[in-house]
C-alpha positions in Angstrom: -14.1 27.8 5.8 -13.7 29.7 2.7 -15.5 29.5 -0.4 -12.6 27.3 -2.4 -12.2 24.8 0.5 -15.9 24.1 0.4 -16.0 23.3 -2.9 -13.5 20.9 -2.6 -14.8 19.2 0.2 -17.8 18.3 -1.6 -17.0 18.3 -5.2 -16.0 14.7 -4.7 -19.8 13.7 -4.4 -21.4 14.8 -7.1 -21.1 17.0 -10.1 -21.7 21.0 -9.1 -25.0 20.7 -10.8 -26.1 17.9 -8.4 -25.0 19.2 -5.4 -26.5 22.4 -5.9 -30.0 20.3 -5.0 -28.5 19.2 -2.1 -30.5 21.0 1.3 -27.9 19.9 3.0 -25.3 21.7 1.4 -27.6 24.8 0.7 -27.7 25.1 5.2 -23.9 24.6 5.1 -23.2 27.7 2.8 -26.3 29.7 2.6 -24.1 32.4 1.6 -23.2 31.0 -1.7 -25.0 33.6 -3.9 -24.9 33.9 -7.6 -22.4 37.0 -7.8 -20.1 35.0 -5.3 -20.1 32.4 -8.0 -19.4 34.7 -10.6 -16.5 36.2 -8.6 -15.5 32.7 -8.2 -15.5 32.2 -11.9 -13.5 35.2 -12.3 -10.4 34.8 -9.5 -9.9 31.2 -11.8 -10.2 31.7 -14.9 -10.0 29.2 -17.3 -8.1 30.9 -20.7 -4.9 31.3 -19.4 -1.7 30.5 -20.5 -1.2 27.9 -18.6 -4.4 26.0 -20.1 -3.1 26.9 -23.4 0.3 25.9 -22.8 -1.2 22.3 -21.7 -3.6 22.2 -24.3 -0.6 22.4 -26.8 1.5 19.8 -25.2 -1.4 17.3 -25.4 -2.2 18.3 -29.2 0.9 17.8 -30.5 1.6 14.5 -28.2 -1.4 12.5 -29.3 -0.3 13.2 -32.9 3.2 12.3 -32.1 1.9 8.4 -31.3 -1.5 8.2 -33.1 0.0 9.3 -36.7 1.5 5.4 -36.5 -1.2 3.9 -36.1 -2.7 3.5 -40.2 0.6 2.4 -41.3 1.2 0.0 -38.4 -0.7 -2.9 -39.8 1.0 -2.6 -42.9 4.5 -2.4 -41.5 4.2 -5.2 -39.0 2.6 -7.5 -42.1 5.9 -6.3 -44.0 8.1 -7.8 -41.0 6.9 -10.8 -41.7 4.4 -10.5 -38.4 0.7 -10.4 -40.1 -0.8 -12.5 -37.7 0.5 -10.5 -34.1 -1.9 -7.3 -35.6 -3.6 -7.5 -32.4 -0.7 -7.2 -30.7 -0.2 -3.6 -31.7 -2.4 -1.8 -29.8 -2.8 -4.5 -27.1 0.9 -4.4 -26.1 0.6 -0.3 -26.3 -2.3 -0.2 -23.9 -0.9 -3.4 -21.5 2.3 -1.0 -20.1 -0.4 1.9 -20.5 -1.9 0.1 -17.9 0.3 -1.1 -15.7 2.4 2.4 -15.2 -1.4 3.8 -14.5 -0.9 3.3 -10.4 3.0 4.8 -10.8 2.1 7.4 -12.8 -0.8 8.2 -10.4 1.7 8.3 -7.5 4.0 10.1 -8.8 1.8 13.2 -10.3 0.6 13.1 -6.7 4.0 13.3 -4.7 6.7 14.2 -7.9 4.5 16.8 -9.4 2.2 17.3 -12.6 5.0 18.4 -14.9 7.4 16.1 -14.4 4.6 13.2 -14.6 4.2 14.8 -18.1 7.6 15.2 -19.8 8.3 11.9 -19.0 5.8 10.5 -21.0 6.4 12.7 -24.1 10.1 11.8 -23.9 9.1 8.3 -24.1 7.3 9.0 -27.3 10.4 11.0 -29.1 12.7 8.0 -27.8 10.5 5.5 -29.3 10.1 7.2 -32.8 13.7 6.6 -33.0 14.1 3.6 -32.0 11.1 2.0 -34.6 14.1 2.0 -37.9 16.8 0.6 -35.7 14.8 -2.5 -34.4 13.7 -3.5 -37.5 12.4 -7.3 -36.6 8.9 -8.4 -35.1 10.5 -9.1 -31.9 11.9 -5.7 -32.0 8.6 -4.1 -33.4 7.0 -5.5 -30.6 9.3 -4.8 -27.7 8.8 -1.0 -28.9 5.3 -1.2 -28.7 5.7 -2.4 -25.2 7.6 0.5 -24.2 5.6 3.2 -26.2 2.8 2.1 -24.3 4.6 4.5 -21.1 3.9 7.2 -22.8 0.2 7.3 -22.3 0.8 5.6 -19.2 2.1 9.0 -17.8 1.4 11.9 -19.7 -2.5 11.8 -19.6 -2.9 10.8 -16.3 -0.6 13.8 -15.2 -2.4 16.3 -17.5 -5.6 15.3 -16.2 -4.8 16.3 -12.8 -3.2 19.8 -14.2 -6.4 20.9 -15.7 -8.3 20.2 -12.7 -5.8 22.2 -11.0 -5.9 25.3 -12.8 -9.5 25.4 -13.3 -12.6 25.9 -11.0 -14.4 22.7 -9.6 -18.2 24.8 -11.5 -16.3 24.6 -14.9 -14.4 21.1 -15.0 -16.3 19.6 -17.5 -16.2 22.8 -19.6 -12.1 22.8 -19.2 -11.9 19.1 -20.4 -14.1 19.4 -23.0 -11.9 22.3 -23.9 -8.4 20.3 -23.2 -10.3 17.1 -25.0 -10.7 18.8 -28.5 -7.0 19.8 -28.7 -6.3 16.6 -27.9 -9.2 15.3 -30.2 -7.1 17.5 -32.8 -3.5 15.9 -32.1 -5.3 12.7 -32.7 -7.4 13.9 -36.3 -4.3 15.1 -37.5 -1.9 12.1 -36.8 -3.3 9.6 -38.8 -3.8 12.1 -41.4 -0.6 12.9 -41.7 1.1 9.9 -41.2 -1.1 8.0 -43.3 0.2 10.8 -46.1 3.9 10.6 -45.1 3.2 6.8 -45.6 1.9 7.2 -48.8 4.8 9.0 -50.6 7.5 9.2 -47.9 9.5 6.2 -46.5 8.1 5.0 -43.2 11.4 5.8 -41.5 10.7 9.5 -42.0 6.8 8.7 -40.5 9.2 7.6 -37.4 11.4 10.6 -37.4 7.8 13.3 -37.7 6.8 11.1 -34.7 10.0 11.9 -32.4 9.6 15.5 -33.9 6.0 16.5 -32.6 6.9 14.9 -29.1 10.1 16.8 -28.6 8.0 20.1 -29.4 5.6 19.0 -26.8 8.4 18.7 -24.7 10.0 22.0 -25.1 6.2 23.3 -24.0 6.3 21.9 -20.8 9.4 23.4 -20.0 7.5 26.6 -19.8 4.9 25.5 -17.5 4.3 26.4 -13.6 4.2 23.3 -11.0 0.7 23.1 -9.9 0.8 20.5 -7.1 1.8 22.6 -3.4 3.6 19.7 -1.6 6.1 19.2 -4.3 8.3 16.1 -3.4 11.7 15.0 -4.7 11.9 11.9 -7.0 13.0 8.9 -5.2 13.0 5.1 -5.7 10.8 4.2 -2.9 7.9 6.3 -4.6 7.5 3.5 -7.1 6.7 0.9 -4.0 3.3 0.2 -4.7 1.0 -1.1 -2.5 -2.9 -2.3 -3.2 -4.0 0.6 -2.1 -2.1 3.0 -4.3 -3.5 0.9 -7.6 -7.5 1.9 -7.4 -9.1 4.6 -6.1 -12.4 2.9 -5.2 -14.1 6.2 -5.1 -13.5 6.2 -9.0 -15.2 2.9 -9.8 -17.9 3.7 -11.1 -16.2 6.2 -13.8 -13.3 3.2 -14.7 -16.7 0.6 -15.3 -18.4 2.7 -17.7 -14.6 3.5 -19.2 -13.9 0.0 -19.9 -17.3 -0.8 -21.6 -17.0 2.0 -23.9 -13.3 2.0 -25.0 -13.3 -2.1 -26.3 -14.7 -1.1 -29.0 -12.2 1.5 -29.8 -9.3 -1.3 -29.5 -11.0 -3.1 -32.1 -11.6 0.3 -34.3 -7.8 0.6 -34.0 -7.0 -2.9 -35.1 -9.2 -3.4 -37.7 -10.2 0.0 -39.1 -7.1 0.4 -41.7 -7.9 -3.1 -43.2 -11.3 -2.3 -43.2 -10.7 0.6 -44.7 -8.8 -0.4 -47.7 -11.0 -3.3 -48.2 -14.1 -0.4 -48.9 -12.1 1.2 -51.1 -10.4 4.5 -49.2 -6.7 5.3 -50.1 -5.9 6.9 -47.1 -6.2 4.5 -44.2 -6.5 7.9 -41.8 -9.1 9.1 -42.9 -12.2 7.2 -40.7 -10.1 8.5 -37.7 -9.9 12.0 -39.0 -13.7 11.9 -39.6 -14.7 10.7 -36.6 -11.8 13.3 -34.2 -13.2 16.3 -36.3 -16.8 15.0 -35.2 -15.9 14.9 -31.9 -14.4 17.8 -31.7 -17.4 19.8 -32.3 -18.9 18.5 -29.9 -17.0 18.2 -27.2 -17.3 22.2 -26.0 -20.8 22.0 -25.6 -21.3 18.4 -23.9 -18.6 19.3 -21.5 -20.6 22.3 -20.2 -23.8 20.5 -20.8 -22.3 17.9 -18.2 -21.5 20.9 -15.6 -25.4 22.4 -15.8 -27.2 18.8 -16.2 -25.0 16.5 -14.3 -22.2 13.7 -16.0 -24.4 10.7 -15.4 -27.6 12.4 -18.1 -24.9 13.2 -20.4 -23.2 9.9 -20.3 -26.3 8.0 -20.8 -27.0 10.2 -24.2 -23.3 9.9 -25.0 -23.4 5.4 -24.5 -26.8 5.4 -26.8 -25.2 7.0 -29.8 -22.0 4.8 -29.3 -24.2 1.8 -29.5 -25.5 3.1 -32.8 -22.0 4.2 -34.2 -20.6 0.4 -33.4 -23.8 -1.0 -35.6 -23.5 1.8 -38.2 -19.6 0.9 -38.9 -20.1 -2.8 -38.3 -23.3 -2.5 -41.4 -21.4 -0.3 -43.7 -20.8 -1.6 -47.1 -19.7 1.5 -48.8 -16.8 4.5 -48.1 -19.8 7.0 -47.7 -21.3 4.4 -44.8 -18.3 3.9 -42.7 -17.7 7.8 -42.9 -21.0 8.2 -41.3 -20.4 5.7 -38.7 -17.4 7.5 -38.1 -19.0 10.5 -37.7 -21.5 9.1 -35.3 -18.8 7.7 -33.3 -16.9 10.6 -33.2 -20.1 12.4 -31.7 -20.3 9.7 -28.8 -16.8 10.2 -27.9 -16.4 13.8 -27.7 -19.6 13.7 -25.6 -18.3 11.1 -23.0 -14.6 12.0 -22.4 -15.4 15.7 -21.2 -18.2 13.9 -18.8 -16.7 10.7 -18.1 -13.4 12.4 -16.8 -15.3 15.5 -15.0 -17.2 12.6 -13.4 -14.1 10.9 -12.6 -12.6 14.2 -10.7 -15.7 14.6 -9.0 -15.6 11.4 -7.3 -11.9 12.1 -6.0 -10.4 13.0 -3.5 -7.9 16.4 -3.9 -5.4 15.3 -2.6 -5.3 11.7 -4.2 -6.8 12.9 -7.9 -3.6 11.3 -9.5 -4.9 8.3 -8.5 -8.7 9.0 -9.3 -7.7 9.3 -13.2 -4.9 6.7 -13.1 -8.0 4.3 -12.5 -10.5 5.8 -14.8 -6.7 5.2 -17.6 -6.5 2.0 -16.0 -9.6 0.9 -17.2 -9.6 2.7 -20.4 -6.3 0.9 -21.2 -7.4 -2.5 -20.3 -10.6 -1.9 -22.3 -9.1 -0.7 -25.2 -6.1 -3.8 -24.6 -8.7 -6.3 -24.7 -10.5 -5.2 -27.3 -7.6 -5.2 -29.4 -6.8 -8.8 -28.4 -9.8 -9.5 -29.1 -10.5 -8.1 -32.7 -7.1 -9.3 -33.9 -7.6 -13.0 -32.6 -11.1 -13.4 -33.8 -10.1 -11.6 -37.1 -7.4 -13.4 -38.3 -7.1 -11.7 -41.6 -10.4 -12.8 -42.6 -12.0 -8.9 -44.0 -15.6 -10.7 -43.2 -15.6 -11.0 -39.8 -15.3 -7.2 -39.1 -18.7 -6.6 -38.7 -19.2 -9.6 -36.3 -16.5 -7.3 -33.7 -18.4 -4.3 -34.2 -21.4 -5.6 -33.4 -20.2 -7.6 -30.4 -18.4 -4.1 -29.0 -22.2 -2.8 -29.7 -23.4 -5.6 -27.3 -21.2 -4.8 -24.2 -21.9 -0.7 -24.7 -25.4 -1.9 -24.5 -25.1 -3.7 -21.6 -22.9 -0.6 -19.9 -26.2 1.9 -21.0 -28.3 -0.7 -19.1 -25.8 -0.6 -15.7 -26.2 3.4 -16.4 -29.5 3.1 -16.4 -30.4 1.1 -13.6 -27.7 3.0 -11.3 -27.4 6.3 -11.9 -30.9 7.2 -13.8 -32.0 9.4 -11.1 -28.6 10.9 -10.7 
């Protein structure tokens, strides 16, 4: 058994750091010396062009759909639809989250790439379609099907990175993949927030189509990772239960879902709340808090690899309580841009570890569906946090704080189920 097939067999245990403690292992592959691991490290190499090519794609797809979201609020109060604000992100993340077990299937059967232009096509369709349908009932239909395009695309990119790099250095490769996503999603609201501000929103739409269609034309140029490759055919969308979770995965999709509510209500609330303090540009708490994370996320992705994704998770949950109280206090511009900032930290230290941790639970042939359940539950926490701000909100600026610090409450009870679980990990 070679030194590639080993590592797959057991990096669905534990992360490499972990199982490096494991006697067991150690009598299985006493060979497994430091220069073989550096030889290793050297036949996959990380930097290629295929990462970059990926790492691209993703930047310039999370801007394509997250430069909407300041001016969303706005526009949808405009239709005449103030009090469906809620509705925004949750009928985004609901499709999100119900293409999760397709999309898992298919990047495990169709392929990776495929998997992936689908869901950037969906975003240039939608960015179209946004000044044509120019209702509530049409607003919200689009926001039904926009939500496809995170449905697919991640999930499929997820799967490519673990692909093309080395099982040692996952957590290193998301972090890396992570902040040029982090940087599609800094830049978005920035931008369209701008455009909003002394453009029409109709041309917002347009730059939206615009950045997906170049993501596109990127992933044209990329190599099929997955061996078996399968042709497309209907019967590969016949789901059954057990193609919806990978129970292997749990763990990952519990801790996802406590964490990401309180990012549903950050997206729902966060322009208003942003105005109400004072700050002209309703992007700028998101660009705070994406630049934050991303100079983070490099080191806490390798710091998962060398200390295990359960220590740095932990670390990663305790500042995300804080950042939900911080934002949730603030009274002033300069307070919510440090809450932002502290948030930012918490999520570019989780997502490198929480989806390392998530590939290291699952199985290689089946890690499609391994990160379509860790999305599934990221969806439906961010969906029902949304739901949740915008019912309780109502338009009322004064209740803001009262979300934040009831997201704060349920990351505090995920540290807790960290803590008594996976402690001694």
């Amino acid at each position: 058994m070679g030194l590639s097939q080993l590592r797959d067999k057991f990096s669905g245990f534990a992360p490499l750091g972990e199982i490096k403690k494991c006697s067991r292992l150690q009598m299985l592959i006493p060979t497994l010396t430091f220069a073989q691991l550096q030889m290793a490290k050297q036949k996959h190499p990380i930097y290629n062009l295929q990462f970059g090519l990926v790492c691209m794609s993703s930047l310039l797809f999370s801007a394509s759909f997250n430069m909407l979201i300041p001016e969303l609020p706005a526009y949808l109060s405009s239709l005449g639809g103030a009090e469906y604000k809620g509705l925004i992100v949750a009928l985004f993340t609901l499709t999100a989250g119900i293409s999760r077990p397709f999309s898992g299937r298919l990047t495990d059967t169709v392929g990776r790439v495929p998997v992936m232009a689908f869901g950037s096509i969906v975003c240039f369709v939608c960015g179209f379609l946004y000044p044509v349908l120019g209702s509530v009932a049409g607003f919200l239909f689009l926001r039904l099907i926009h939500g496809f395009s995170t449905g697919f695309k991640p999930t499929a990119t997820a799967a490519y990175v673990a692909d093309i790099a080395p099982p040692e250095r996952w957590g290193e490769a998301m972090g890396i993949h992570g902040l040029c996503f982090s940087t599609g999603l800094a830049i978005g609201p920035a931008i369209g927030s701008y455009i909003g501000m002394h453009y029409s929103l109709d041309i917002l739409f347009y730059c939206s189509s615009a950045f997906a269609l170049l993501s596109i034309l990127i992933l044209m140029n990329m190599k099929e990772t997955l061996p078996s490759k399968q042709k497309f055919r209907p019967s590969l969308l016949r789901i059954s239960r057990h193609d919806i979770i990978a129970i292997e995965a749990l763990p990952a999709g519990i801790v996802t879902f406590m964490s990401y509510a309180g990012y549903g209500a950050i997206l729902t609330l966060i322009p208003d709340w942003t105005a109400h303090l004072g700050i002209a540009n309703k992007g700028m708490f998101f660009m705070v808090f994406t630049l934050a994370s991303l100079l983070i996320r490099f080191i806490a992705g390798k710091a998962s690899d060398r200390h295990g994704r359960t220590r740095v998770i932990i670390i990663g949950l305790g500042i995300l309580l804080v950042s939900l109280i911080v934002i949730g206090y603030a009274a002033t511009p300069a307070g919510l841009m440090v809450g932002a900032g502290i948030y930012g930290v918490a999520s570019g230290i989780l997502s490198p570890a929480i989806n390392a941790w998530t590939i290291d639970m699952s199985h290689p042939d089946h890690r499609g569906k391994a990160v379509a359940t860790m999305y599934i539950a990221l969806e439906a926490g961010i969906g029902l946090g949304a739901l949740f701000a915008g019912w309780y909100y109502a338009d009322v600026i004064a209740r803001v704080p009262a979300v934040m610090y009831s997201c704060a409450a349920i990351v505090a009870l995920c540290l807790v189920y960290m803590l008594v679980k996976f402690r001694k990990a």
